[in-house]
C-alpha positions in Angstrom: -25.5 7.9 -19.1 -22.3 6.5 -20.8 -20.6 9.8 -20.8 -21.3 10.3 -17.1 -19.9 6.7 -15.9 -17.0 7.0 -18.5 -16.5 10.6 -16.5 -17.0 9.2 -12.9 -14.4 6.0 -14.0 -12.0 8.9 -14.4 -12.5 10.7 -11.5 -11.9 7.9 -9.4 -9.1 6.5 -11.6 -8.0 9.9 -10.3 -8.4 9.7 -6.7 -6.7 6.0 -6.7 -3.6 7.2 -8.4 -3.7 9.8 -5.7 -3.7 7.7 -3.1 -1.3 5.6 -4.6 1.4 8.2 -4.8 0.6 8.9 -0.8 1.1 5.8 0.8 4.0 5.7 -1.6 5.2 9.0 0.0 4.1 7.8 3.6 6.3 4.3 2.9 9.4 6.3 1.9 9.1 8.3 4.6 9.4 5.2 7.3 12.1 4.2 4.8 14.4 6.9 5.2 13.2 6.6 9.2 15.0 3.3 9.3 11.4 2.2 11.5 10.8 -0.4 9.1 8.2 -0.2 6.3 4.8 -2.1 5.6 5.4 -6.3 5.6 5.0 -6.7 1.8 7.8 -3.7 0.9 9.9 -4.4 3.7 9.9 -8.3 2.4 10.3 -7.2 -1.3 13.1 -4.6 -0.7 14.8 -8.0 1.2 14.3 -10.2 -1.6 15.0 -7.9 -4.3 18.1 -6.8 -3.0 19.5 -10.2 -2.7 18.4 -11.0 -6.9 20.2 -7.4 -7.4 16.8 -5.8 -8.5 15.3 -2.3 -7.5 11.7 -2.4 -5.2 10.4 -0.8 -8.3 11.1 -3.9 -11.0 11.0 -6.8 -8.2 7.4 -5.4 -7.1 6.4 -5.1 -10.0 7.2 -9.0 -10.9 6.2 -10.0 -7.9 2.8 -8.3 -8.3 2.1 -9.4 -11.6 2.4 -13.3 -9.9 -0.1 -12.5 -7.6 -2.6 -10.7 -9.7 -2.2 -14.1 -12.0 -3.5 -16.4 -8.7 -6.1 -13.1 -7.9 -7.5 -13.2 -11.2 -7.9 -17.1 -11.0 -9.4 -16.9 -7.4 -10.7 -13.8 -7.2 -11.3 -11.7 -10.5 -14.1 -9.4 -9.0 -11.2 -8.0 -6.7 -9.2 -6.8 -10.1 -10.0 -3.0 -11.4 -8.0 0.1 -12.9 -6.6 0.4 -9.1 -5.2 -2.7 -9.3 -3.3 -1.7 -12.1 -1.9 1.8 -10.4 -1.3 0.1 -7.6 0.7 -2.9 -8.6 2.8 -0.9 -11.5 3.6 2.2 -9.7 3.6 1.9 -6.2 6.9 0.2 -6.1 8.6 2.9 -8.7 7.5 6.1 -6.4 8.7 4.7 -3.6 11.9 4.6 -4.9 11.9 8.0 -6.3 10.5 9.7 -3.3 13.6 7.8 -1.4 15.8 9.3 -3.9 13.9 12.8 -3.4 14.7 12.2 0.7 18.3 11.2 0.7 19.1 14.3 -2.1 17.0 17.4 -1.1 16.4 16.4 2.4 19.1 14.6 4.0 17.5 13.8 7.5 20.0 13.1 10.8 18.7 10.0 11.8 18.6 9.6 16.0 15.7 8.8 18.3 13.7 12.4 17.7 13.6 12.2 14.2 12.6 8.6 14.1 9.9 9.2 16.2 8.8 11.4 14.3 8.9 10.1 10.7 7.4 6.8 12.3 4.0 8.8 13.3 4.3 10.9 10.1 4.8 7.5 8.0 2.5 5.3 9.4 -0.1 8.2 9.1 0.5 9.4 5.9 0.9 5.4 4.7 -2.7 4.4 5.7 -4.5 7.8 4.7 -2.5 7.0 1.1 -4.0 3.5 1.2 -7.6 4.0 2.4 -7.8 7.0 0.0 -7.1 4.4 -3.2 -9.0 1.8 -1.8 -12.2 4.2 -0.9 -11.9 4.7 -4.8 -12.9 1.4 -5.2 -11.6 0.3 -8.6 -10.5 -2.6 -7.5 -7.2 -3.9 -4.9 -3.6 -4.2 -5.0 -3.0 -7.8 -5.8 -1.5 -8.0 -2.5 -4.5 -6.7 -0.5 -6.8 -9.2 -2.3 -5.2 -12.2 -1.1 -7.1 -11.8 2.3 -10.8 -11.2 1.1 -10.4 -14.1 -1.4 -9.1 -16.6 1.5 -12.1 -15.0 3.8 -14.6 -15.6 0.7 -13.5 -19.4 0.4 -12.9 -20.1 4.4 -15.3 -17.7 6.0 -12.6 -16.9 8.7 -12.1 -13.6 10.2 -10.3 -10.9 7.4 -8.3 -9.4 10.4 -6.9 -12.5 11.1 -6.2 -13.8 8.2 -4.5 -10.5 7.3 -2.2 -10.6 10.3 -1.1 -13.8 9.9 -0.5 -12.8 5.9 1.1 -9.6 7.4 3.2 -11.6 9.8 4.4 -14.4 7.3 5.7 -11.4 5.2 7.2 -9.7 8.2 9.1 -13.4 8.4 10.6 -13.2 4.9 11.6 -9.9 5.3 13.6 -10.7 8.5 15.2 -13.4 7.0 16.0 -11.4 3.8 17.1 -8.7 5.4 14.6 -6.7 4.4 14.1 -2.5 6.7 11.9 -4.3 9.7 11.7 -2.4 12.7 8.9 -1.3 14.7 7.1 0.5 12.1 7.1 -2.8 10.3 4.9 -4.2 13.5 2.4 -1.5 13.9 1.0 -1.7 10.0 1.0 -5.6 10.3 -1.5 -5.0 13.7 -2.9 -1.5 13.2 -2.8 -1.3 9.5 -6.3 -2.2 9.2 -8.0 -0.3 11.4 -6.3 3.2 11.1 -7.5 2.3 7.6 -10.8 1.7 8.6 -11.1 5.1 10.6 -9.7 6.9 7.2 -12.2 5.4 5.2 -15.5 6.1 7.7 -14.1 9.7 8.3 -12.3 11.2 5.0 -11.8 9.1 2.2 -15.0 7.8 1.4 -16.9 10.8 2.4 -13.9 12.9 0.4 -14.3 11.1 -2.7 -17.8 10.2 -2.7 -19.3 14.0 -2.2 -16.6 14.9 -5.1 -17.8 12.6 -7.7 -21.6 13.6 -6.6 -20.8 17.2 -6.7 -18.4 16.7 -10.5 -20.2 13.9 -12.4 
């Protein structure tokens, strides 16, 4: 029995480090659109840039503040995903941007952003519900909302747009990539994530581990 949850923690450490390095991919992608990016990158790209610090390392600090408040608050929302999430989502954003603006230099006008904005926001969401539907736990920043839901009992979506739209504030004012696609995941993040998880990731992951473990 031991063996076979030490072999299904793996699996799904698996899968979330996966999904990690997708919505990674999909946030570079809306990056390089110049459409904006997700609240919380597009507010730590501002604020990193002004203390002279790479989205990789400011993330990363920022994250580990947050897990600190989540594991006071909220320590049943921590897991091995937590972990991927907060250390490397930050660093393979960075390097797929690098990948973008050295292998594929991409003209930007009104065509391709269109089109890296649907691709993006797509590939950004399935990335994230396919980590979350692994469920080992949340990225700091996705926890805040459940814990203030657990304490308040207030609605989760609107608690997570106004945490979404606070973040869209700061990156504004730090001059952080907002644009529209920086909109559309503050209101629609959640349930394109939703449909992901009832439809793929869930039904994906959970039929693998079945079929593996």
């Amino acid at each position: 029995m031991k063996r076979k949850r030490t072999k299904e923690l793996v699996f799904r450490s698996l899968y979330a480090f996966i999904g990690v390095a997708i919505l990674a991919f999909g946030a570079a992608t809306l990056r390089i659109g110049q459409v904006g990016l997700d609240p919380y990158t597009a507010a730590n790209i501002g604020i990193g840039s002004v203390l002279g610090l790479s989205l990789g390392v400011y993330q990363l600090i920022v994250n580990i503040i947050i897990l600190v408040l989540v594991f006071i608050f909220g320590r049943q929302y921590i897991g091995i995903g937590t972990v991927i999430n907060m250390v490397l989502t930050g660093f393979f954003i960075d390097f797929y941007t690098w990948i973008y603006t050295t292998f594929i230099p991409i003209k930007i006008n009104v065509f391709s952003q269109s089109l890296l904005l649907i691709v993006g926001i797509i590939i950004f969401t399935f990335g994230a519900s396919f980590y979350m539907s692994a469920k080992l736990g949340n990225a700091p920043y996705d926890a805040i909302a459940p814990i203030i839901v657990e304490r308040t009992k207030a609605s989760y979506r609107v608690v997570r747009v106004i945490q979404d739209i606070i973040f869209v504030i700061l990156a504004f004012i730090f001059g952080g990539p907002v644009g529209i696609g920086t909109i559309i995941n503050a209101f629609f993040t959640g349930p394109l994530i939703d449909f992901w998880n009832k439809n793929v990731s869930e039904p994906i992951i959970e039929k693998s581990i079945k079929d593996k473990v």
